[in-house]
N, C-alpha and C positions, 0 to 999 in steps of 0.2 A: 239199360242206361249207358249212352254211349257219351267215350270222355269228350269227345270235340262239341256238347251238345251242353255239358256242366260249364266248361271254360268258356263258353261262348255266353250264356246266363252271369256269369262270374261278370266279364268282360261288359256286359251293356249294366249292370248296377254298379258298378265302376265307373262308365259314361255318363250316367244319368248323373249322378252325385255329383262330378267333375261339372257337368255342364250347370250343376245347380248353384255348384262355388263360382263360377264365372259370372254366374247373373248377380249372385252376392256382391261380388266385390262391385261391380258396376252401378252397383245400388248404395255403395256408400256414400252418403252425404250429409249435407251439412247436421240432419238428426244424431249423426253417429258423434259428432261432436257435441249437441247437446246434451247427448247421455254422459258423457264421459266429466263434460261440465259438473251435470249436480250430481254427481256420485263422488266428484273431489272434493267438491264443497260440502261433501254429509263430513261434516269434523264432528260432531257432538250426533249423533245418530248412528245408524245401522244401516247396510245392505241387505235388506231380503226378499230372497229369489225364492217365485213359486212357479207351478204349475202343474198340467194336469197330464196322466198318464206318461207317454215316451215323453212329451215335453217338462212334467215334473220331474224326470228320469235327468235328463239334459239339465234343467233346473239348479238340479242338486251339484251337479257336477261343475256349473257355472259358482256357487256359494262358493264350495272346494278350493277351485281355482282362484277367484280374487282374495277370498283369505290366505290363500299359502304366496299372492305375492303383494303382500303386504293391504292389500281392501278388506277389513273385517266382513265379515257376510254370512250369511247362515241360510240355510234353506228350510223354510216354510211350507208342511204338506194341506195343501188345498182343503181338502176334505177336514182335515181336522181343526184347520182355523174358525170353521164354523162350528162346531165343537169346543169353544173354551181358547185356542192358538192365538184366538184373534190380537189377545192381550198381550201379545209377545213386537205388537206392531207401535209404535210410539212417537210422539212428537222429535220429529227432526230424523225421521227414517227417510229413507228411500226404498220403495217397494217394486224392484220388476216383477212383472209378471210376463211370461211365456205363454201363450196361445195361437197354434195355426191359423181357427176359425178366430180366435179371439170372442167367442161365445159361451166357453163353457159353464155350465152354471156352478160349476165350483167356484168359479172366480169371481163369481158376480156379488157374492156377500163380501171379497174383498175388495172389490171393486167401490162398491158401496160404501162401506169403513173406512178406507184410503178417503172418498171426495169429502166427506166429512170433516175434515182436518185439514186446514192446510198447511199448516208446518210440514204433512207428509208428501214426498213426490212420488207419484206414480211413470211408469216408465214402462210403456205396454212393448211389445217385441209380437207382433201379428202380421198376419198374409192376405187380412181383409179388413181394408179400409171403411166401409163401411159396419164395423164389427161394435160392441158396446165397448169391448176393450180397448179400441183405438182411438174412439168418440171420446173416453173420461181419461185419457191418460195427458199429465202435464208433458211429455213428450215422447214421439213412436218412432219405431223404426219399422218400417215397412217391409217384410221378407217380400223377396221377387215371386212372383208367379213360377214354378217350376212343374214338373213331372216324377212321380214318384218313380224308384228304379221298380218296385214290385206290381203284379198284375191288378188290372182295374184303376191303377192311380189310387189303391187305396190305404196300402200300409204307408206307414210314418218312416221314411228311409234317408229318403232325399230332401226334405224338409228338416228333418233333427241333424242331418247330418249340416246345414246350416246354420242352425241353429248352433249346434258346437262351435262352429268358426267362430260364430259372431261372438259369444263370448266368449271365447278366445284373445279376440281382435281387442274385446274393451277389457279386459281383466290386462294383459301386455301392453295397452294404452297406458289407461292407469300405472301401471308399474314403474312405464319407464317418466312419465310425468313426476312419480312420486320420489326420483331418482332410487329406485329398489334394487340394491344390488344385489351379487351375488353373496354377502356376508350377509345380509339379512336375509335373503329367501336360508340359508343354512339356520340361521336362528329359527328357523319355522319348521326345520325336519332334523332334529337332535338325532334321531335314529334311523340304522337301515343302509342303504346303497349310497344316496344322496348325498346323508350327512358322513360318510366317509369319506367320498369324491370332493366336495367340500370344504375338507379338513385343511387348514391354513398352517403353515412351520409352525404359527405361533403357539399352536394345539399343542405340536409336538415337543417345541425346543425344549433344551436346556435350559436353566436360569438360574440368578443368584448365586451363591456361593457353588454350585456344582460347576458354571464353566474356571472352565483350565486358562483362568489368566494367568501369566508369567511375564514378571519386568526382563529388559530384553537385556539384560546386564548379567541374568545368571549364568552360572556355567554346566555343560555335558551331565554334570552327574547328578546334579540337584533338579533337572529337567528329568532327568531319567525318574529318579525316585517321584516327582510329580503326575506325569504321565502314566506312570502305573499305577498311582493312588485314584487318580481322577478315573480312570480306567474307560477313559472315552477316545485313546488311542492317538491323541493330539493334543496339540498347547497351542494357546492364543498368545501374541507377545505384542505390550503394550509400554508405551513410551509413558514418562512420567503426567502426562497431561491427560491419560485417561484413553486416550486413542491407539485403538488396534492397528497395528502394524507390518503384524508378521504371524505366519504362524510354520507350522513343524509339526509331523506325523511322526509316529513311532518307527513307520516305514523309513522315512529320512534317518530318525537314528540309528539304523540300524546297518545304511550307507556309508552314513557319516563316522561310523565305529574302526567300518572296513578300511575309510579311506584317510584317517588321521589317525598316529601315534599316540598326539596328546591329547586323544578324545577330553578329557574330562574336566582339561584343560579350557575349553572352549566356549565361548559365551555364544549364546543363541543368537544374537544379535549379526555375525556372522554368519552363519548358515540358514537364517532362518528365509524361509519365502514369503517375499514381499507381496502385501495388498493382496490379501484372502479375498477370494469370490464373498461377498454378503449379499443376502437377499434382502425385502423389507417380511416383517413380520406379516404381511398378509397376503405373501404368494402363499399360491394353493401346494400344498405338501406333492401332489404328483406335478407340477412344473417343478420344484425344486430337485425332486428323483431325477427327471428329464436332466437341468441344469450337473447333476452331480457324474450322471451318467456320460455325458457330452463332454465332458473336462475332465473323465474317469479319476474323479476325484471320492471322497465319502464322508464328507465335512463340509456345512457350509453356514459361515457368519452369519447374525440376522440382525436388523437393523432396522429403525422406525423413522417419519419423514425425511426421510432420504438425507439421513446421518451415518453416512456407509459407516463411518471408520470407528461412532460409535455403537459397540457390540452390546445389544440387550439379550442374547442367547444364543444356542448352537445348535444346531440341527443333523443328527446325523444320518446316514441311510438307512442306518438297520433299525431306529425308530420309525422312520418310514413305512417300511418293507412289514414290521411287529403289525401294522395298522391294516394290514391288506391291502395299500394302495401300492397302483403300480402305473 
């Protein structure tokens, strides 16, 4: 087995696939927006994806994906819908189905059930227009003619690996159509890598009586005794109308100790640093690190419609840092 002989096998299903995404995308037209049509308009209904073998395989993975960004969908196995599944199929669904040949006879019981109904929309995804799948479907998207990467043209390579784009292409359509942001794709992965990456100040901050407000009129010593109680290593100082103003780290006092006599003498209002960096509660916790890092600071205000000055909590790094984000 010689290696220039493996990399060189590697290297042309590599090609083939590449060159079968190219036919893809020049195949997109005006059908791709008709799917994406009645799958927005399923409001009172379901998406379900089926199909048969690699293509049920892909299938499933197409359900996956439009439900985690925001299109509910579920996947439906071929075989067993004619087994009792069928019932899982209902007025005001959308049904893809996936088929190369677009003949499988799995499909064909659903094929059948779908024309039946027309509340149901069928949405065939085949590579032969002349197929029974393409003939009953209210609308098709035609796969391009391609070449499998594996020998005889006959494993399912280059073909499924098309078939992943495309739903890819309409599940990311949909999404951005449904304006699907990033706060919502996290409400859909509570746990894990994502839903940590994810994580917004707002997860983390402070709030209600734990932030460190202090009117800016106190003095050196009654800041100190607060500071230590709050034990979040900083003061917020705010004017009588409610608005954040200033703030002050432990580190400061401990400057400010050094470098006044009458420390205790002294109202914060003086010494304190004006107009605290605030974020809005829905930066992502690792842009606010980033922000903290960059200003090497370890505190930073949070704030909601773009009301900097007033503070709905505090964020600081080592809550960050507790969370594993980095």
């Amino acid at each position: 087995m010689k290696k220039n002989i493996i990399k060189k096998i590697a290297q042309d299903v590599i090609k083939y696939e590449i060159n079968a995404l190219n036919n893809l995308k020049k195949n997109i037209n005006n059908n791709f927006f008709n799917v994406i049509r009645i799958i927005l308009n399923c409001k009172s209904g379901k998406v379900i994806v089926s199909g048969v073998g690699k293509s049920g395989i892909i299938a499933r993975k197409w359900a996956a994906t439009l439900s985690s960004t925001g299109t509910p969908s579920f996947y439906l196995d071929a075989s067993n819908a004619s087994h009792g599944d069928m019932g899982q199929i209902t007025s005001n669904d959308v049904v893809i189905l996936i088929s190369n040949s677009g003949q499988s006879n799995e499909l064909k019981n659903i094929i059948q059930y779908v024309s039946r109904n027309k509340n149901i929309k069928l949405i065939g995804i085949t590579s032969k227009k002349d197929s029974i799948l393409f003939k009953n479907s209210d609308t098709q998207i035609l796969m391009p003619s391609i070449k499998e990467a594996g020998p005889e043209n006959i494993v399912p390579t280059s073909s499924t690996t098309c078939q992943l784009a495309l739903g890819d292409a309409i599940a990311i359509a949909c999404m951005k159509f449904k304006n699907f942001t990033k706060l919502d794709f996290k409400k859909f992965h509570p746990s894990g890598w994502l839903s940590t990456k994810l994580k917004t100040v707002s997860d983390l901050m402070v709030t209600g009586n734990k932030i460190p407000f202090v009117k800016d009129n106190i003095k050196m010593k009654k800041a100190l005794k607060i500071i230590n109680d709050k034990k979040l290593g900083v003061l917020l100082i705010k004017e009588r109308s409610g608005k954040t103003i200033g703030i002050i780290t432990d580190g400061d006092l401990k400057r400010i100790a050094q470098k006044f006599n009458n420390f205790d003498l002294i109202s914060l209002k003086k010494v304190m640093k004006k107009n605290p960096v605030s974020v809005d509660k829905d930066t992502l916790a690792a842009s606010a690190l980033s922000i903290m890092n960059s200003k090497k600071i370890t505190s930073l205000c949070v704030h909601k419609n773009n009301k900097v000055k007033n503070t709905i909590g505090i964020i600081h790094m080592h809550d960050i840092l507790k969370s594993n984000i980095s």
